[in-house]
C-alpha positions as CSV (number, residue, x, y, z in Angstrom):
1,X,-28.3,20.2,-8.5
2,X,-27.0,23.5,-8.8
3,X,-23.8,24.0,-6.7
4,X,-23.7,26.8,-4.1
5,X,-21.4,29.3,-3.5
6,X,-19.4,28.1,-1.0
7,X,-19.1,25.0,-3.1
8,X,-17.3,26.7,-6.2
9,X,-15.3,29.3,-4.0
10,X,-14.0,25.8,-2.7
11,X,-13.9,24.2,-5.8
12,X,-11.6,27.2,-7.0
13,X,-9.1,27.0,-4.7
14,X,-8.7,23.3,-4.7
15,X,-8.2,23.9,-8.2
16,X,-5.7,26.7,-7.6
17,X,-4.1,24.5,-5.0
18,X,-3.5,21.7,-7.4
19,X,-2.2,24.2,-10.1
20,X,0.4,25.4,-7.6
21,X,1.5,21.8,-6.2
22,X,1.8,21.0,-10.0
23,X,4.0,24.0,-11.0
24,X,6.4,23.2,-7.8
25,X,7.0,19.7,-8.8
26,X,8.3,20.8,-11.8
27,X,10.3,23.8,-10.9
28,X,13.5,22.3,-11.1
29,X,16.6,24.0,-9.8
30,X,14.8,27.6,-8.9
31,X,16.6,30.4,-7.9
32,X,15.1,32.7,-5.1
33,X,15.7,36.4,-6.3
34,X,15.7,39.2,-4.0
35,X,16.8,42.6,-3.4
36,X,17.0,44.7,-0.2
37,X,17.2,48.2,0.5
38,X,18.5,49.0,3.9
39,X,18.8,52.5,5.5
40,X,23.0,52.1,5.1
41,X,25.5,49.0,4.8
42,X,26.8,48.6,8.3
43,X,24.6,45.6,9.5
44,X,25.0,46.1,13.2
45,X,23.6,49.8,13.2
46,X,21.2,49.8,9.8
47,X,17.7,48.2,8.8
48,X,16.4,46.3,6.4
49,X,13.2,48.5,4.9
50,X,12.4,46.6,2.0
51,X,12.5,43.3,0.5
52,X,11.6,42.2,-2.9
53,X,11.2,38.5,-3.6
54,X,11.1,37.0,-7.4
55,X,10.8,33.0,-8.1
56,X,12.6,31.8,-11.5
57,X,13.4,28.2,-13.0
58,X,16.4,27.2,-14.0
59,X,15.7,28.7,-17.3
60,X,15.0,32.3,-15.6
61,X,11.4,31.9,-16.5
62,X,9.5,34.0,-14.3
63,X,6.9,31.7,-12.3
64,X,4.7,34.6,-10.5
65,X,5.0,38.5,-10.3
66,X,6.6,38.4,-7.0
67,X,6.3,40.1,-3.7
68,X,7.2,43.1,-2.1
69,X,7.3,44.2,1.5
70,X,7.9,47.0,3.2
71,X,9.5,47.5,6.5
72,X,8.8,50.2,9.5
73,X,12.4,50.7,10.5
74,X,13.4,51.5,14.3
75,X,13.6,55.9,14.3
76,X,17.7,55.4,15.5
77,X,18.3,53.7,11.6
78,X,16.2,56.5,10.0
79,X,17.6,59.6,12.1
80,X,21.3,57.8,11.6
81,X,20.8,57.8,7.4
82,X,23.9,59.5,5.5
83,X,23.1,62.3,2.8
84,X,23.4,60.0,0.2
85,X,20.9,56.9,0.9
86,X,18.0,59.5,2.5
87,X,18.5,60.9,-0.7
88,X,18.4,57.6,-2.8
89,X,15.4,56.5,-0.7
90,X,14.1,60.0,-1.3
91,X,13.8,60.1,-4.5
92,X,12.5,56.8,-5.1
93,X,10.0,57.6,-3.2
94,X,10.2,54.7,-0.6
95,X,10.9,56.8,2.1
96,X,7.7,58.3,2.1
97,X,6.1,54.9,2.4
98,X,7.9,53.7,5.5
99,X,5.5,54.7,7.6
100,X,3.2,52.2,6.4
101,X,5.5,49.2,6.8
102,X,5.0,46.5,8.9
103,X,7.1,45.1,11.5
104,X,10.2,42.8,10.9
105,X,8.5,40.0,12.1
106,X,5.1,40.1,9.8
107,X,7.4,41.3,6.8
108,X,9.6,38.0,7.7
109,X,6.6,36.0,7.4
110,X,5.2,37.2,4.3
111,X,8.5,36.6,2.9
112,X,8.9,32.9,4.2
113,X,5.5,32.3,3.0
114,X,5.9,33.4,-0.1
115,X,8.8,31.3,-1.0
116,X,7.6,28.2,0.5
117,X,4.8,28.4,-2.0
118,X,7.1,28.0,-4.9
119,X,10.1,26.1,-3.0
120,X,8.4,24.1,-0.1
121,X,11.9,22.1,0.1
122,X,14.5,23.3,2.6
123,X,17.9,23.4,1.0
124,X,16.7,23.4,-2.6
125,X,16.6,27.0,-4.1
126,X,19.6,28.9,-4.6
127,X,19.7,33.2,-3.3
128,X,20.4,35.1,-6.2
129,X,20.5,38.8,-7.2
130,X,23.2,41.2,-7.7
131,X,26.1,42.1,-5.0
132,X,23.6,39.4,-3.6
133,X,26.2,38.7,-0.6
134,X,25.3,42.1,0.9
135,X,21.3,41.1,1.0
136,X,22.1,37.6,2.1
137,X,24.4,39.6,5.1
138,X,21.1,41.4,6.1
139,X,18.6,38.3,5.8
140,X,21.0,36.7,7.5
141,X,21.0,38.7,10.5
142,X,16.9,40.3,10.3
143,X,15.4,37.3,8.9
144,X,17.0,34.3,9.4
145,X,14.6,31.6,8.7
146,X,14.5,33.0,5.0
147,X,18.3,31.9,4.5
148,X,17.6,28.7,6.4
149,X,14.8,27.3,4.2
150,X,17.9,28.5,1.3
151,X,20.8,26.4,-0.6
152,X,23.6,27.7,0.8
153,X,25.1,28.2,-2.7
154,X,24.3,32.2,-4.3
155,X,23.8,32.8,-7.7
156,X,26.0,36.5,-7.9
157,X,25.2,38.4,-11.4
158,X,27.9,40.7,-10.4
159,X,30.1,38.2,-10.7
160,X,29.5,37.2,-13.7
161,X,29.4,40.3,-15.0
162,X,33.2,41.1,-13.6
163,X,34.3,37.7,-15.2
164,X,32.7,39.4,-18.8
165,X,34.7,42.5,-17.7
166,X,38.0,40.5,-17.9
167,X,37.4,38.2,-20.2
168,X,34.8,39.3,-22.5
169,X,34.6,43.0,-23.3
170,X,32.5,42.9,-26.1
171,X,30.2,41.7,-23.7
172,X,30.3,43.8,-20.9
173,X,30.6,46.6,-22.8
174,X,26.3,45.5,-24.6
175,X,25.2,44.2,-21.5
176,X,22.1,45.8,-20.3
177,X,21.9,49.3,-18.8
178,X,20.4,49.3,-15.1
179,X,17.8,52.2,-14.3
180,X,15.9,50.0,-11.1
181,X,16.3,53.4,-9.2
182,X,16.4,51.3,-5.7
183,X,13.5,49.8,-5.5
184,X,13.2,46.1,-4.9
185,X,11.4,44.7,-7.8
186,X,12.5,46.8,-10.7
187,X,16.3,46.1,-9.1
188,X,15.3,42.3,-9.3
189,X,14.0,42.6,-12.9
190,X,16.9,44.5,-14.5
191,X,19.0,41.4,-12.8
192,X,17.2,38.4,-14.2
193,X,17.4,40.4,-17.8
194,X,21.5,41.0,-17.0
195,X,21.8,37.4,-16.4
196,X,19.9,36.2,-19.5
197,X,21.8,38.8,-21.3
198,X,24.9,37.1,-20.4
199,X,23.5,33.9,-20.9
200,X,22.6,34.1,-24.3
201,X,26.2,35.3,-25.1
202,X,28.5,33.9,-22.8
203,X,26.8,30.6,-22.5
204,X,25.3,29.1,-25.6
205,X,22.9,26.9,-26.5
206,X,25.6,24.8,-28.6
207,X,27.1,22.6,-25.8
208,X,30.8,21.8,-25.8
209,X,32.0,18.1,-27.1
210,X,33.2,15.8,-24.8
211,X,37.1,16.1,-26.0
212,X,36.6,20.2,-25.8
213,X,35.4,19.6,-22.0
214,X,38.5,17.2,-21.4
215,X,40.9,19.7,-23.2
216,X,39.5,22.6,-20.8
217,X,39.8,20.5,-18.1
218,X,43.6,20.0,-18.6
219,X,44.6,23.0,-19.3
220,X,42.7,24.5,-16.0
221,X,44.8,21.7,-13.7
222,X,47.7,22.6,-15.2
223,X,47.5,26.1,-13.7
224,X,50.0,25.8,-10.4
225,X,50.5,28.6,-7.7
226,X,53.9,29.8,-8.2
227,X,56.2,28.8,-5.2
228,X,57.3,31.2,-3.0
229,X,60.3,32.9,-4.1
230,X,60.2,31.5,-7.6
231,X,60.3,33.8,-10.6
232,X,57.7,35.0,-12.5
C-alpha cells in the first residue's frame, strides 16, 4: 500500500529528528559561538540589535549554518547612538533592517531554541567568540536564559591572540585579516577561522611527552610573586 502524504512528511522528520539526536550525542565538548551588535557598549543605556549564533565541536567543525536574529531596539537606544556606531550600523546596512526585528523576548527564544537543538544539556557548552566577555555582558543582562543553559567557562579568541602577540610574533603577525564589517555571522566566521589559524600553529598536532609536560610544569611553579619590597 502506497503511503500517503502525511505519512512521509512524518516519516521525514522522524528521520530528521533521529539525525539530529544522533549528531548531539556525539558532539563532544561544543563551543556556542556568538556575536552581538548593540547600539553602544554601556549595558545600562544600550541594546542588543543583533545576535548571531554558530555551533562547533571541539574540533571547530562547523555542525549547521547557524542563526541570525534581529532585534527592534527601544527608539531612546537608537536616538542615543554616537557618530561612530550609527555609522558602523550604517554602513553595514543593519540599521536599515531594524525595523523588521522582533522583540527581545521572540529573538530570545529563537536563540534558546536554537542552541538547545545542538546542546540540549545545561552547563555543557562553552560561550565563545572574540572580546566575547562584552557579548556575554549583554546576554547576560537581555537574555539571560541563553547564559544559563551555558558553561560558565568562555572560549576568548582575543586572548589567544594577545598571548601570540607576546609570545609569538611570527604568529600574530600571519594570523588572519578580519573584514566581518559588524555583522553577526561573518564576525563569527572570521573568529572560528582566527582560532583554527592559531591552532594549527600554536597548538600542534604532535602532543608533548610526558617528561616535556613535567618539565613545563616545574618550571611554571617555580614562578613566585616577588615580595613586597624585595628587589627586582
Amino acid at each position: 500500500m502506497a503511503s500517503s502524504p502525511n505519512q512521509v512528511a512524518r516519516s521525514a522528520r522522524e528521520h530528521a529528528r533521529l539525525k539530529l539526536v544522533g549528531m548531539t550525542a556525539q558532539l563532544k565538548d561544543p563551543l556556542v559561538w556568538i556575536d552581538c551588535e548593540m547600539t553602544g557598549l554601556d549595558v545600562h543605556k544600550d541594546a542588543l540589535v543583533e545576535v548571531g549564533v554558530v555551533i562547533t565541536d571541539a574540533d571547530l567543525k562547523i555542525v549547521d549554518k547557524g542563526i541570525d536574529v534581529l532585534i527592534k531596539p527601544p527608539a531612546a537606544a537608537l536616538e542615543n547612538m554616537n557618530d561612530f556606531v550609527r555609522n558602523m550600523h550604517t554602513t553595514s546596512g543593519l540599521l536599515d533592517e531594524l525595523e523588521g526585528g522582533l522583540s527581545l523576548e521572540e529573538a530570545t527564544g529563537q536563540v534558546l531554541d536554537y542552541i538547545r537543538r545542538f546542546v540540549p544539556e545545561q552547563g555543557k557548552a562553552l560561550l565563545a567568540g572574540n572580546s566575547v566577555g562584552t557579548d556575554k555582558m549583554f546576554l547576560e543582562a537581555y537574555m539571560p536564559s541563553v547564559i544559563d543553559h551555558l558553561h560558565y567557562r568562555i572560549v576568548d579568541v582575543s586572548s589567544v591572540k594577545e598571548l601570540a602577540k607576546r609570545w609569538h610574533r611570527r604568529a600574530f603577525e600571519n594570523a588572519p585579516v578580519k573584514h566581518g564589517g559588524h555583522r553577526a555571522l561573518a564576525d563569527i566566521l572570521e573568529s572560528i577561522q582566527e582560532l583554527e589559524y592559531y591552532r594549527r600553529v600554536l597548538f600542534p598536532a604532535e602532543p608533548v611527552t610526558r617528561a616535556q609536560a613535567k618539565a613545563a610544569l616545574k618550571d611554571a611553579l617555580a614562578l613566585k610573586i616577588p615580595a613586597i619590597g624585595e628587589d627586582e
